[in-house]
gemmi code that builds the backbone of each chain (N, CA, C; Angstrom):
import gemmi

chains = {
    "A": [
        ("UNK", (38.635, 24.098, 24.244), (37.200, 24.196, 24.526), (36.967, 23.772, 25.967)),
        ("UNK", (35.914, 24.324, 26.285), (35.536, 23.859, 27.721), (34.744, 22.435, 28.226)),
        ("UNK", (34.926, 22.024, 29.024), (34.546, 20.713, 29.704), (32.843, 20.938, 29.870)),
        ("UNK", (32.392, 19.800, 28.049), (30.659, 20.082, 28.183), (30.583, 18.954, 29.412)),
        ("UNK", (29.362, 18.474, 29.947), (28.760, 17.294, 30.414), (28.911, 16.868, 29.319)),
        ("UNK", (28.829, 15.466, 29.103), (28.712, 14.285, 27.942), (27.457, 14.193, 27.884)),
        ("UNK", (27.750, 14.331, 26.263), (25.886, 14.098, 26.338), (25.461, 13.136, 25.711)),
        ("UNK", (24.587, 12.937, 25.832), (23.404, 11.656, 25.721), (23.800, 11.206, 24.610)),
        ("UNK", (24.344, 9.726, 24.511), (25.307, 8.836, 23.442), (24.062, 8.160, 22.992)),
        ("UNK", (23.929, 8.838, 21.342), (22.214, 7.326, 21.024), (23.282, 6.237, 20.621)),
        ("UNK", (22.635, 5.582, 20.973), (22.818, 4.198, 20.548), (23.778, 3.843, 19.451)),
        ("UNK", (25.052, 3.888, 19.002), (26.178, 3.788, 18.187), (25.758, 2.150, 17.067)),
        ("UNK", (25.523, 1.511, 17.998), (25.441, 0.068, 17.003), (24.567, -0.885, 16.635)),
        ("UNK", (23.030, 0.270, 16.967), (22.127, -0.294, 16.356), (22.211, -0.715, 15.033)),
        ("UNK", (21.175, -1.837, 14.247), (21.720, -2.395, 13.339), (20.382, -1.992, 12.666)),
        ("UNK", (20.227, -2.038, 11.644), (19.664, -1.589, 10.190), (18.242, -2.533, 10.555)),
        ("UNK", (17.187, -2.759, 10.927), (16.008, -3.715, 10.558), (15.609, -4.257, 9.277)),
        ("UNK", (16.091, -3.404, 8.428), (15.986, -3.642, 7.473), (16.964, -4.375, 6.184)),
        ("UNK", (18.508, -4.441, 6.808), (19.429, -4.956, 6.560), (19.654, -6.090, 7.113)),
        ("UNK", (19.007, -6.111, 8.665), (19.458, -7.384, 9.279), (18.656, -8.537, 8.709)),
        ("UNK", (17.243, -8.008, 8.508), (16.212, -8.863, 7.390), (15.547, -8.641, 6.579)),
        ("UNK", (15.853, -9.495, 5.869), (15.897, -9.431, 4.296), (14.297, -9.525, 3.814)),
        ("UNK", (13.373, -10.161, 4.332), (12.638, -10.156, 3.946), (11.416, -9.116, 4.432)),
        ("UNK", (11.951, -8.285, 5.162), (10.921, -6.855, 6.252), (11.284, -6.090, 3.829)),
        ("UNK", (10.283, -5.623, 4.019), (10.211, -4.295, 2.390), (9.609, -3.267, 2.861)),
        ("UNK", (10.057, -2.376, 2.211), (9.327, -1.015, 2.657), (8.362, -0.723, 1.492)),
        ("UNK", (7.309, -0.670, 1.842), (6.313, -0.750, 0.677), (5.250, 0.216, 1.743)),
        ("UNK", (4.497, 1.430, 0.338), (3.651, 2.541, 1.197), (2.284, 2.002, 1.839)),
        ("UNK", (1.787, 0.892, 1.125), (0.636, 0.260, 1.554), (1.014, -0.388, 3.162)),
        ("UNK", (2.083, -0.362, 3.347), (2.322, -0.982, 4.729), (2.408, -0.489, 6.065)),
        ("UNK", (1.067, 0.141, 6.571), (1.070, 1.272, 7.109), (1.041, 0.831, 8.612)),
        ("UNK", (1.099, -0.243, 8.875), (1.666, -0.506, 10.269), (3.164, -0.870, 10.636)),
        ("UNK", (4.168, -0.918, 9.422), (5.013, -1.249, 9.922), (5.529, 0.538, 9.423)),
        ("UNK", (5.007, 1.099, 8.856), (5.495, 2.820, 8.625), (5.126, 3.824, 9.713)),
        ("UNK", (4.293, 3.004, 10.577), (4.469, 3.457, 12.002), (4.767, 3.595, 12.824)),
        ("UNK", (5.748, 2.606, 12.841), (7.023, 2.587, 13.750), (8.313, 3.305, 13.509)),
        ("UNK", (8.011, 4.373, 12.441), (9.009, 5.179, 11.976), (8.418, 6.422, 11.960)),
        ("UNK", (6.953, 7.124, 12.561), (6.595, 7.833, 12.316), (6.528, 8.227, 14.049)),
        ("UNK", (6.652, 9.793, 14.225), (7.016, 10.308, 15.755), (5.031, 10.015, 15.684)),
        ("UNK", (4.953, 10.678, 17.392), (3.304, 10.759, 17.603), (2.652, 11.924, 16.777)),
        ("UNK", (3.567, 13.062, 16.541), (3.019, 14.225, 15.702), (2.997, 13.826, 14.397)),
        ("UNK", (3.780, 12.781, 13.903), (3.392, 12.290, 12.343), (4.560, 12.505, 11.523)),
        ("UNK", (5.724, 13.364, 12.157), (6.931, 13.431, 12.279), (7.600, 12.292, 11.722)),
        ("UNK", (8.691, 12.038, 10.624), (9.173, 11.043, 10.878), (10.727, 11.192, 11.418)),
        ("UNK", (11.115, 10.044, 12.473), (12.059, 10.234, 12.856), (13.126, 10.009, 11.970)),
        ("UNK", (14.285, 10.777, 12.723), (15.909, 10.678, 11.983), (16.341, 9.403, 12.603)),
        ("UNK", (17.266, 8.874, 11.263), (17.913, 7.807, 11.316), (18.651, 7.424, 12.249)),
        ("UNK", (19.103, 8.824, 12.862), (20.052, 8.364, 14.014), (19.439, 7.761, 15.449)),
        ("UNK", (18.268, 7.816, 15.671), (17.389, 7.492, 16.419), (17.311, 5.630, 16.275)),
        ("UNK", (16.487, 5.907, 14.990), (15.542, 4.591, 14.892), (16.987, 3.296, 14.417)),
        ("UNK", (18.145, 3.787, 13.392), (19.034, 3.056, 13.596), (19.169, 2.688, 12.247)),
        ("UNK", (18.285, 2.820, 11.295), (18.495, 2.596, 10.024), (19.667, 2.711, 9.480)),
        ("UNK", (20.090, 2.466, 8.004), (21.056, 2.991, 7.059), (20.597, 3.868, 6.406)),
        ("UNK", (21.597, 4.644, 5.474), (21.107, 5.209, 4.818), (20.056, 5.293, 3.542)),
        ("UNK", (20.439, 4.341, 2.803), (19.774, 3.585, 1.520), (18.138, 3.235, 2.355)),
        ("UNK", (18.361, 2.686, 3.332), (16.899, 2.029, 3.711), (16.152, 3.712, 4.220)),
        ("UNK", (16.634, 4.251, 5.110), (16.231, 5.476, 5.429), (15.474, 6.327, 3.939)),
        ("UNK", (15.929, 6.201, 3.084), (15.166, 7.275, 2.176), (14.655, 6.363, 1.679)),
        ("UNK", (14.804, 5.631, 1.535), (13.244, 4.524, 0.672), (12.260, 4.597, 1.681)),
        ("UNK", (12.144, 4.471, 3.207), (11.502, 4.656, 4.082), (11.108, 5.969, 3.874)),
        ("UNK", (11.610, 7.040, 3.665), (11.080, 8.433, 3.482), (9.810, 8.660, 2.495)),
        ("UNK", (10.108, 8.096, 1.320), (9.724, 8.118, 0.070), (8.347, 7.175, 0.139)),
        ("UNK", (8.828, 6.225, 1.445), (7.205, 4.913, 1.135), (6.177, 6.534, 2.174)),
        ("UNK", (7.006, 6.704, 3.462), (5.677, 7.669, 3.712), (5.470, 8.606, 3.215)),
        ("UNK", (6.092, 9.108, 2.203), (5.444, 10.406, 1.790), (4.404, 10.193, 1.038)),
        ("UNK", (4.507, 9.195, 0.250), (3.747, 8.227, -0.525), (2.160, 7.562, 0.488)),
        ("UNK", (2.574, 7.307, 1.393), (1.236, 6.924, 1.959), (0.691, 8.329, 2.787)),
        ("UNK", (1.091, 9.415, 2.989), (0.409, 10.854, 3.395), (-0.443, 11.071, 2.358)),
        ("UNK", (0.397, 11.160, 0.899), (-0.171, 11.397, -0.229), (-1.822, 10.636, -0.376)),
        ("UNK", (-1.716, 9.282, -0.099), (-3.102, 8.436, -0.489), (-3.799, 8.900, 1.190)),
        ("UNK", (-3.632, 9.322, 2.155), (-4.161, 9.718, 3.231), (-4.490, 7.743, 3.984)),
        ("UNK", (-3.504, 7.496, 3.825), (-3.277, 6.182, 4.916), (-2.587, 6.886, 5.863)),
        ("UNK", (-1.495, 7.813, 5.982), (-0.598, 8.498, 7.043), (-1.036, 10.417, 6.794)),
        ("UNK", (-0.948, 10.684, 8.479), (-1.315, 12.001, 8.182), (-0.183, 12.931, 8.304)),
        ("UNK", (-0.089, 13.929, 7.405), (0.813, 15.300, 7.608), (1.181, 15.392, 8.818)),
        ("UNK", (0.259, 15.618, 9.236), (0.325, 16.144, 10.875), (-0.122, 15.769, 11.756)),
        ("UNK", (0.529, 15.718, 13.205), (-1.209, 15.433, 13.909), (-1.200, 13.852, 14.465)),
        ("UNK", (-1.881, 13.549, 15.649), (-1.414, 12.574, 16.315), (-2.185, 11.423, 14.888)),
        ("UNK", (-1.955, 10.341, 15.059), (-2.182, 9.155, 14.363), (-3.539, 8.476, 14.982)),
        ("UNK", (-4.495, 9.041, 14.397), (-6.462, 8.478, 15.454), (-6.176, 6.997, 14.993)),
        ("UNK", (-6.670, 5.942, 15.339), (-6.822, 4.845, 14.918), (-8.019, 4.466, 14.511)),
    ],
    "B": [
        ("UNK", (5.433, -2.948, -22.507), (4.460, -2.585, -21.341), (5.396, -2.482, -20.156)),
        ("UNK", (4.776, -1.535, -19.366), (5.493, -1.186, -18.252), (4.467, -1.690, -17.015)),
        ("UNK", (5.038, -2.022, -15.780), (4.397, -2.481, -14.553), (4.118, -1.428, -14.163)),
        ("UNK", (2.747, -1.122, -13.411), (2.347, 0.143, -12.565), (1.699, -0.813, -11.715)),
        ("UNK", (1.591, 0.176, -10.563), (0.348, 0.138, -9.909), (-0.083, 0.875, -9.039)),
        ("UNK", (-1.530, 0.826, -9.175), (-2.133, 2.276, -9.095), (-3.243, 2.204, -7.801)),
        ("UNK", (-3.069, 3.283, -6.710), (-4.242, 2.920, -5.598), (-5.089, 3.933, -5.857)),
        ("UNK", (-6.256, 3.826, -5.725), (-7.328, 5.368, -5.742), (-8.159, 5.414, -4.911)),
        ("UNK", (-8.296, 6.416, -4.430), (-9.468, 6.424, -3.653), (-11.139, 7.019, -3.983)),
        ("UNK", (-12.101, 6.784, -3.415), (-13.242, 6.646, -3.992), (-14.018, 7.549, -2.988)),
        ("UNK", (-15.024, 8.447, -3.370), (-15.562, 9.141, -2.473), (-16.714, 7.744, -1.700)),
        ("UNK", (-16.943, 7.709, -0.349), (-17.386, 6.743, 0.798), (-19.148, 6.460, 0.559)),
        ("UNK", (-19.470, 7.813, -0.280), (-21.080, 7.903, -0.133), (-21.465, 6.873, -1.741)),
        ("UNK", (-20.579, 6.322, -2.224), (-21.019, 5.766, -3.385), (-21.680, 4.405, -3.060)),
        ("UNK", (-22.544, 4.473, -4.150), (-22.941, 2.640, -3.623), (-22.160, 1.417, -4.328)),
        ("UNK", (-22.899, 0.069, -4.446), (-22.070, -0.752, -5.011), (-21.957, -0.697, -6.662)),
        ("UNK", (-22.734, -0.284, -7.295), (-23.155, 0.170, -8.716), (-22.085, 1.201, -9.295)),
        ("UNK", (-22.080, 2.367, -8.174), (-21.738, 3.290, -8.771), (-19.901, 2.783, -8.725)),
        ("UNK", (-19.718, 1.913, -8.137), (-18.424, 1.984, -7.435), (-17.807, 0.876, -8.475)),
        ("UNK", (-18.323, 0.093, -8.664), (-18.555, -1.164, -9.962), (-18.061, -0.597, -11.318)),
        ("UNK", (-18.842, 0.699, -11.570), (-18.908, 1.453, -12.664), (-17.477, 2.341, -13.251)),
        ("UNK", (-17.137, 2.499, -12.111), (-15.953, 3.181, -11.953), (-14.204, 2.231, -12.213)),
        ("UNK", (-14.488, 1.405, -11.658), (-13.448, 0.020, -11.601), (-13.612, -0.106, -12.743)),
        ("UNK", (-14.730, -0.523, -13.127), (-14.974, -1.459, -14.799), (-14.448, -0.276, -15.850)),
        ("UNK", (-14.846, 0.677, -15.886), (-14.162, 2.045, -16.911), (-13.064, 1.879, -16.940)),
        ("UNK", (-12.721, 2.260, -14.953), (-10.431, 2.311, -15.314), (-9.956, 0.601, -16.200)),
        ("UNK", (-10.295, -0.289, -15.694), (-10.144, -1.571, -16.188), (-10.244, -1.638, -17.525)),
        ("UNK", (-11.304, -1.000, -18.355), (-11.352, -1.294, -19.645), (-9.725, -0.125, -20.346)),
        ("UNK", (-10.060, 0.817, -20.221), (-9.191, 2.109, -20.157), (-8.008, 1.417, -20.380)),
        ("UNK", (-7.125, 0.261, -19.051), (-6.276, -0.177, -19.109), (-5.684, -1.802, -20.284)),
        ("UNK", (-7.006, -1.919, -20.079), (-6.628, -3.210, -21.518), (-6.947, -3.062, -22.779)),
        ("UNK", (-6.836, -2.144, -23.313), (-7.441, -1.683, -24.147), (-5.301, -1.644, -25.091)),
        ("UNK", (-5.538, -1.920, -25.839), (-3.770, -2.159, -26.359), (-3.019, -3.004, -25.642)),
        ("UNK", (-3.729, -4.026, -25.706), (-3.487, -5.357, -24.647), (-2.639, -5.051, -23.798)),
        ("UNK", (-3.326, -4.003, -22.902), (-2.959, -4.210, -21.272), (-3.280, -5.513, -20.231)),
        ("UNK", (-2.755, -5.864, -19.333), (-2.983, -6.967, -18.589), (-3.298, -6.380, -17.440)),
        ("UNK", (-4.555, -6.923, -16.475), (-4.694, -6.649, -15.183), (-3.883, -7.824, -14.055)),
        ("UNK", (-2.978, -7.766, -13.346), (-2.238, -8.442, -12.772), (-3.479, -8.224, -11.089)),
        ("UNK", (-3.494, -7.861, -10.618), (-4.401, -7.664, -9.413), (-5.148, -6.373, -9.400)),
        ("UNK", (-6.407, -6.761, -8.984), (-7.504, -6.007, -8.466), (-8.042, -5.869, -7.496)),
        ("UNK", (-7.779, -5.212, -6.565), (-8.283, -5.674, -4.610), (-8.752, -4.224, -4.361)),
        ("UNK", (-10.256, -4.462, -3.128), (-10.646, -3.537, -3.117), (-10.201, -3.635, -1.529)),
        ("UNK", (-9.771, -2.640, -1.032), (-9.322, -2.610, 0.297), (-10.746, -2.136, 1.459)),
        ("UNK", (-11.927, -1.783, 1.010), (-12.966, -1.173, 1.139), (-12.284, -0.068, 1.795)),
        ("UNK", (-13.640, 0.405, 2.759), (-13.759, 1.421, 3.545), (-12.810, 1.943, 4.500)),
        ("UNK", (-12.099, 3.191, 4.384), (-11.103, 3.010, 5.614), (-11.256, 4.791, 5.869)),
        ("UNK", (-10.715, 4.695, 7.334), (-10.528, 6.084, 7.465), (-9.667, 6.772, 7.067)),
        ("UNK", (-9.637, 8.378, 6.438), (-8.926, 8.808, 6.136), (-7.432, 9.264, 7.350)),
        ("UNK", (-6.826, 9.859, 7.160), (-6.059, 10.383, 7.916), (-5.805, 11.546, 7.794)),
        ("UNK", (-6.606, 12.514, 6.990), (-6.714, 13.976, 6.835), (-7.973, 13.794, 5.803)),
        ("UNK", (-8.922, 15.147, 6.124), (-10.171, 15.090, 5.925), (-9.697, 15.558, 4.133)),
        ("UNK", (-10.174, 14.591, 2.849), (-10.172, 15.269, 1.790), (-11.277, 15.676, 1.648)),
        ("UNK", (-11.411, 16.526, 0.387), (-12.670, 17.131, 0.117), (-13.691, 17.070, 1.360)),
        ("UNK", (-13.780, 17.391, 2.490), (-14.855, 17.423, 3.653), (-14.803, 15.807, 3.486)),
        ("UNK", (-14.308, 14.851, 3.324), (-14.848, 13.296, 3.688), (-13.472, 13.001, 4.558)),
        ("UNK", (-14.284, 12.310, 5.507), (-13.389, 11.386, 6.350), (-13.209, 10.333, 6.180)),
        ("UNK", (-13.563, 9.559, 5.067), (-13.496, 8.153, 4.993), (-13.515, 8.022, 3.241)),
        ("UNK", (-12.589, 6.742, 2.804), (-13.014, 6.390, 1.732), (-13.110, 5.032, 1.351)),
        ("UNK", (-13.477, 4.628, 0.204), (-13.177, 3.227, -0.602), (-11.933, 3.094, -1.292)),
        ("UNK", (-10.955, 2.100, -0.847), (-9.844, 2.077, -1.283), (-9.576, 0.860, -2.479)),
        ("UNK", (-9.340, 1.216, -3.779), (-8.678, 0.346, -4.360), (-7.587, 0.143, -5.008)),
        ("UNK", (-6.974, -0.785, -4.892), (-5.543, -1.054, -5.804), (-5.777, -2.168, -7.002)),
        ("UNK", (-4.645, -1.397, -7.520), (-4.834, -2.385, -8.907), (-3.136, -2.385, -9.401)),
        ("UNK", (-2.985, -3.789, -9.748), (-1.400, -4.006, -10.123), (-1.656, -4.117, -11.558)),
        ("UNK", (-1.314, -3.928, -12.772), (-1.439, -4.038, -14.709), (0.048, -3.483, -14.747)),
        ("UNK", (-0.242, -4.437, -16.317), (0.667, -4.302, -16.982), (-0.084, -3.048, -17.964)),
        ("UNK", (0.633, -2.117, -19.053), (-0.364, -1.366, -19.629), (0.806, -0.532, -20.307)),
        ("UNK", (0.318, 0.269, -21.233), (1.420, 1.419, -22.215), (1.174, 2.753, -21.407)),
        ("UNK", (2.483, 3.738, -21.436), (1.958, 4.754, -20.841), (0.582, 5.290, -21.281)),
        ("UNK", (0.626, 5.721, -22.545), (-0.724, 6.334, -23.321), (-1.543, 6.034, -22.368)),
        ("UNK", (-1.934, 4.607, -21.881), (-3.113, 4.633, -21.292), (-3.167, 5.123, -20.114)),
        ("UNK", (-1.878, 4.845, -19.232), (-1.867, 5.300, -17.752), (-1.832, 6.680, -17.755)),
        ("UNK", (-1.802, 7.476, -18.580), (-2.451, 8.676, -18.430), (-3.778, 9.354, -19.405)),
        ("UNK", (-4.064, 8.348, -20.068), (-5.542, 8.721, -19.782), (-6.167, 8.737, -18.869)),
        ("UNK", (-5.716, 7.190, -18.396), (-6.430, 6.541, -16.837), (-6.716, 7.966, -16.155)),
        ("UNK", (-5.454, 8.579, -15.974), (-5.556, 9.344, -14.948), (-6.257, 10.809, -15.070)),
        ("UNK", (-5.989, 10.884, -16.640), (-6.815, 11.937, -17.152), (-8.344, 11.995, -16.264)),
        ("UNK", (-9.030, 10.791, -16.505), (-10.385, 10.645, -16.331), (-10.337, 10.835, -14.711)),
        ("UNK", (-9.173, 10.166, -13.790), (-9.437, 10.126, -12.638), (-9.412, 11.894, -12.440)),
        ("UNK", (-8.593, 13.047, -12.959), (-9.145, 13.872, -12.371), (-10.157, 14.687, -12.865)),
        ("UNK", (-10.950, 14.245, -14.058), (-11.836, 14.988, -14.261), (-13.075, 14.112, -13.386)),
        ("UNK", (-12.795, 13.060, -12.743), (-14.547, 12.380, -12.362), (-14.105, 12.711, -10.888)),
        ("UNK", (-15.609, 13.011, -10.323), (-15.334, 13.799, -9.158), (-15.647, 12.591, -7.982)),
        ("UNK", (-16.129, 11.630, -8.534), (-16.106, 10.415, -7.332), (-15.211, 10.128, -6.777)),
        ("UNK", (-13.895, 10.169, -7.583), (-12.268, 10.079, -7.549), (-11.933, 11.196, -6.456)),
        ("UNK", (-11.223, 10.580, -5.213), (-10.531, 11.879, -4.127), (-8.936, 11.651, -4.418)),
        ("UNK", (-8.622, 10.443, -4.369), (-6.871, 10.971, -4.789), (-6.970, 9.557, -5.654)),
        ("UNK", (-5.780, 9.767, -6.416), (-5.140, 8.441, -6.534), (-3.699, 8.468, -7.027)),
        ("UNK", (-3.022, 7.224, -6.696), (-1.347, 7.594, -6.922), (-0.756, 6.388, -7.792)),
        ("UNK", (-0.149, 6.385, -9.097), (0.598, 5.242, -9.673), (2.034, 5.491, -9.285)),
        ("UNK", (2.045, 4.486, -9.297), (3.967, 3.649, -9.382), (4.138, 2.970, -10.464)),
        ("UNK", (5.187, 3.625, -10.704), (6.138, 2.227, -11.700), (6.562, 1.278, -11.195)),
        ("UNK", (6.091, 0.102, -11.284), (7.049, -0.875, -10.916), (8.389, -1.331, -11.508)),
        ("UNK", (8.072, -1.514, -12.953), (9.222, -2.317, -13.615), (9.146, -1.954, -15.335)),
        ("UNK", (10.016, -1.431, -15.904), (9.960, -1.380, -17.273), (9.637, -2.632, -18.278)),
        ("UNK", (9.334, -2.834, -19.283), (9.391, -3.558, -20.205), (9.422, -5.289, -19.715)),
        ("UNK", (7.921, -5.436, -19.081), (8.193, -6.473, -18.391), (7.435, -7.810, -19.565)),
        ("UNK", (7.666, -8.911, -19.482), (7.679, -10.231, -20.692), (6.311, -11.063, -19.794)),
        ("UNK", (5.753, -11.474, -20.944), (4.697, -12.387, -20.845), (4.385, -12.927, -19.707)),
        ("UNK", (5.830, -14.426, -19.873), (6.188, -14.986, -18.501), (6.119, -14.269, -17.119)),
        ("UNK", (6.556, -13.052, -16.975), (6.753, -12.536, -16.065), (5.424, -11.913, -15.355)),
        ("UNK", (4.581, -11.755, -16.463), (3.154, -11.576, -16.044), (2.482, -12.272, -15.649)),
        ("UNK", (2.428, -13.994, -16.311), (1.821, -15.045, -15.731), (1.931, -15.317, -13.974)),
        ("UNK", (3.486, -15.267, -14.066), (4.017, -15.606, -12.761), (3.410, -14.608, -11.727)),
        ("UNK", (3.601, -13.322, -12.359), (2.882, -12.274, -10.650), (2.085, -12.450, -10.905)),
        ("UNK", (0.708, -12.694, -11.853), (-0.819, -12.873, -11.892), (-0.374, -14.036, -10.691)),
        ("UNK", (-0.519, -15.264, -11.087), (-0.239, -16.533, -9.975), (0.036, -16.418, -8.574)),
        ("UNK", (1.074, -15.551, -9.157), (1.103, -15.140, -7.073), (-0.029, -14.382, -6.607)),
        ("UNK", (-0.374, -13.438, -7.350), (-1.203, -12.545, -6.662), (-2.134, -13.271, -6.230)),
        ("UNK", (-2.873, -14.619, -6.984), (-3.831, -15.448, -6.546), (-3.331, -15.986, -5.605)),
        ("UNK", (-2.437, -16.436, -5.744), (-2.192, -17.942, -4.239), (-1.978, -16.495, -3.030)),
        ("UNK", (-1.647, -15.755, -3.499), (-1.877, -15.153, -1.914), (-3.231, -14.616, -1.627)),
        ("UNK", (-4.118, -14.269, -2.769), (-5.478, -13.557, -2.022), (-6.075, -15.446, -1.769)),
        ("UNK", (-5.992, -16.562, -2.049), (-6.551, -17.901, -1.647), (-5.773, -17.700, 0.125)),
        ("UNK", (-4.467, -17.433, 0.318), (-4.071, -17.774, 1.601), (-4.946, -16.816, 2.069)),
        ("UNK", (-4.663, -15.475, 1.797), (-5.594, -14.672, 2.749), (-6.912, -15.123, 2.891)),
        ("UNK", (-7.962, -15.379, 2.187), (-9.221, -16.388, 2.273), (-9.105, -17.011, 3.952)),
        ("UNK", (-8.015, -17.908, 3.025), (-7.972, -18.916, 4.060), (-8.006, -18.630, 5.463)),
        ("UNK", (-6.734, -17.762, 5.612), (-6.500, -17.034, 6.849), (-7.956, -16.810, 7.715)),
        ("UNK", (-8.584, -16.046, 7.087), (-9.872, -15.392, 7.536), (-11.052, -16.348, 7.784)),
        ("UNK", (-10.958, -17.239, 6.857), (-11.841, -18.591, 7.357), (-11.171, -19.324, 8.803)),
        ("UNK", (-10.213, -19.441, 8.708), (-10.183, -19.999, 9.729), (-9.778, -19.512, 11.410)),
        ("UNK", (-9.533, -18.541, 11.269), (-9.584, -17.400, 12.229), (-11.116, -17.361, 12.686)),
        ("UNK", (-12.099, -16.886, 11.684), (-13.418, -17.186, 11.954), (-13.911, -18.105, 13.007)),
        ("UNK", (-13.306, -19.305, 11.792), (-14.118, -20.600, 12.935), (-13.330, -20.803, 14.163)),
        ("UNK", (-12.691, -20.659, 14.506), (-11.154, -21.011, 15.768), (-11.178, -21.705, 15.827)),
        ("UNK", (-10.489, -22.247, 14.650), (-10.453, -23.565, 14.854), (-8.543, -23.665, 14.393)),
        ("UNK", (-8.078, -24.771, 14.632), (-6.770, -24.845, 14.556), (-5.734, -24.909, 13.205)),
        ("UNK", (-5.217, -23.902, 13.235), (-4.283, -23.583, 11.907), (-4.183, -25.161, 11.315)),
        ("UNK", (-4.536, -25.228, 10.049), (-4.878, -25.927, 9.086), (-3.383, -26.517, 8.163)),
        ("UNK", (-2.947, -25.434, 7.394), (-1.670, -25.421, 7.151), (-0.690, -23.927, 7.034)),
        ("UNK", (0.893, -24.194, 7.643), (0.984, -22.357, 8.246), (1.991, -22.766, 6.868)),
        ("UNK", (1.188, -21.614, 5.646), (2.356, -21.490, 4.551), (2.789, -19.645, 5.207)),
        ("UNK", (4.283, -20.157, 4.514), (4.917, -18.604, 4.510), (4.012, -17.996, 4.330)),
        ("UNK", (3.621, -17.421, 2.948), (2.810, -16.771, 2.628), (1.372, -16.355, 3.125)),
        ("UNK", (0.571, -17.490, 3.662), (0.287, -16.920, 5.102), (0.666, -15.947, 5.698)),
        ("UNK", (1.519, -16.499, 6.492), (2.149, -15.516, 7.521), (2.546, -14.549, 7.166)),
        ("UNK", (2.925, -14.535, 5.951), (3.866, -13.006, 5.824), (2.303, -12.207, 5.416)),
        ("UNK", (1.265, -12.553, 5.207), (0.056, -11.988, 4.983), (-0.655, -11.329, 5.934)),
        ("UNK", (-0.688, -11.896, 7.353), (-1.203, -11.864, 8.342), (-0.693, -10.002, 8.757)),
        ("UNK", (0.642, -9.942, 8.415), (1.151, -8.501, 8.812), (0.777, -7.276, 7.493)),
        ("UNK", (0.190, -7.858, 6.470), (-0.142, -7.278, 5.679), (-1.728, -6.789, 5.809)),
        ("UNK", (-1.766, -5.446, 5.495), (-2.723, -4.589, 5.811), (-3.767, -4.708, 4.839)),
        ("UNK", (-3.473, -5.356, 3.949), (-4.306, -5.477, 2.728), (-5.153, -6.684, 2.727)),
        ("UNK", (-4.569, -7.662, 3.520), (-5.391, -8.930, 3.771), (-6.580, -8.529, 4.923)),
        ("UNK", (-6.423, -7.631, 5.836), (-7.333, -7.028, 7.084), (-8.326, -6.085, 6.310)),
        ("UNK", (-7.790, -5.530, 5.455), (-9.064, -4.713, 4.965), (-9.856, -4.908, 3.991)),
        ("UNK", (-9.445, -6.588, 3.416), (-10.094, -6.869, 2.226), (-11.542, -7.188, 2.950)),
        ("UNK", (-12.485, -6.899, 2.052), (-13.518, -7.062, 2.254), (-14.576, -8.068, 1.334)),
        ("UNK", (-14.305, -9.604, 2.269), (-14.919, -10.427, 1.246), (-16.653, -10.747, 1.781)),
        ("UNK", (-17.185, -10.831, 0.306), (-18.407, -11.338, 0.793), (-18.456, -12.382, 1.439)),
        ("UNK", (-19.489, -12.425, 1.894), (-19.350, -14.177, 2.940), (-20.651, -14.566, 2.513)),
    ],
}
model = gemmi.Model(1)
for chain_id, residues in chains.items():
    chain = gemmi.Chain(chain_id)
    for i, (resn, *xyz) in enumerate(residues, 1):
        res = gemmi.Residue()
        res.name, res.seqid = resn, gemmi.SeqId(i, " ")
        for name, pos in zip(("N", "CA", "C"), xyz):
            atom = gemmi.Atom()
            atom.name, atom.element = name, gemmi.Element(name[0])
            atom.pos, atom.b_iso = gemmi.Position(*pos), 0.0
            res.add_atom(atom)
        chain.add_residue(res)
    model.add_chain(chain)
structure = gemmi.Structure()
structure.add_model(model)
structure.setup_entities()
């Protein structure tokens, strides 16, 4: 294969926030800390980004889909405050 | 009895009567075959984040019970035939949960809506943290203590 540029290395050893402490829960009513997992379009980001595990990553999935559902988080669309 | 708990939302144009009326129904609904109400918090008024039915805003409440399915879907029966009702969503918490185990989360649920109180009283007055329990604090990041809406 041919010689790519190297590309942009995310972050390899970020650690889990949610593994490192024990007492952070992912719960859907918790809609400021499900914001820090949600892009500006409402998007939520991939794990490989934010640094999660896996196990915590889909419980995180599952709390926002769960709070779109009650309209605390929106489908789409920047986040109005 | 199985743990649920259930948030709903309330169309915004209701008053305090009508909104009273509605709580007290699901509530009876749920103890009715000795269900237990473990918490009742009304989160009030909040904005939506996508317009339902043409409303931008609703009355938010949660409610933690113990209860038999039968009822949690009546409950819900009624929530979608009454049109005051814009969404609402249950969770299971925990299967086949024991007496004890009810006492104990009733208890908590109190000592934390007393910290939250507290919190808010004294934030009010600025006056200097009184006593910093965990529970406190771990309240302070909780969204549910900011939107409770207590009479004063």
């Amino acid at each position: 294969m041919a010689q790519r540029p190297p590309k942009k290395l995310f972050t390899r050893k970020k650690i889990c926030r949610f593994c490192a402490d024990s007492e952070l829960k992912i719960d859907y009513k918790d809609v400021k800390l499900l914001r820090s997992f949600v892009s500006e379009r409402g998007k939520i980001i991939p794990r490989r980004i934010v640094g999660t595990c896996a196990s915590h990553q889909r419980q995180l999935c599952e709390a926002i889909k769960r709070a779109r559902h009650i309209a605390l988080l929106p489908y789409s669309g920047s986040i109005q405050s | 009895m199985r743990r649920y708990e259930t948030t709903f939302v309330l169309r915004p144009s209701l008053n305090e009567e009508e909104i009273n009326t509605v709580i007290e129904r699901t509530t009876t609904i749920l103890t009715t075959n000795s269900g237990k109400i473990i918490e009742l918090d009304r989160w009030g008024m909040k904005k939506l984040a996508y317009q339902i039915k043409k409303e931008s805003q609703g009355f938010y409440v949660f409610c933690d019970y113990c209860s038999t399915p039968e009822d949690v879907a009546e409950m819900e029966r009624r929530f979608r035939l009454d049109d005051a009702v814009l969404r609402f969503m249950t969770i299971k918490l925990s299967d086949g949960i024991t007496t004890e185990e009810i006492e104990e989360a009733t208890a908590q649920a109190e000592q934390k809506k007393m910290a939250a109180t507290e919190d808010e009283e004294s934030a009010a007055d600025e006056s200097s943290s009184s006593s910093e329990e965990v529970t406190a604090s771990e309240n302070v990041d909780d969204t549910i203590s900011e939107d409770v809406e207590k009479a004063e």
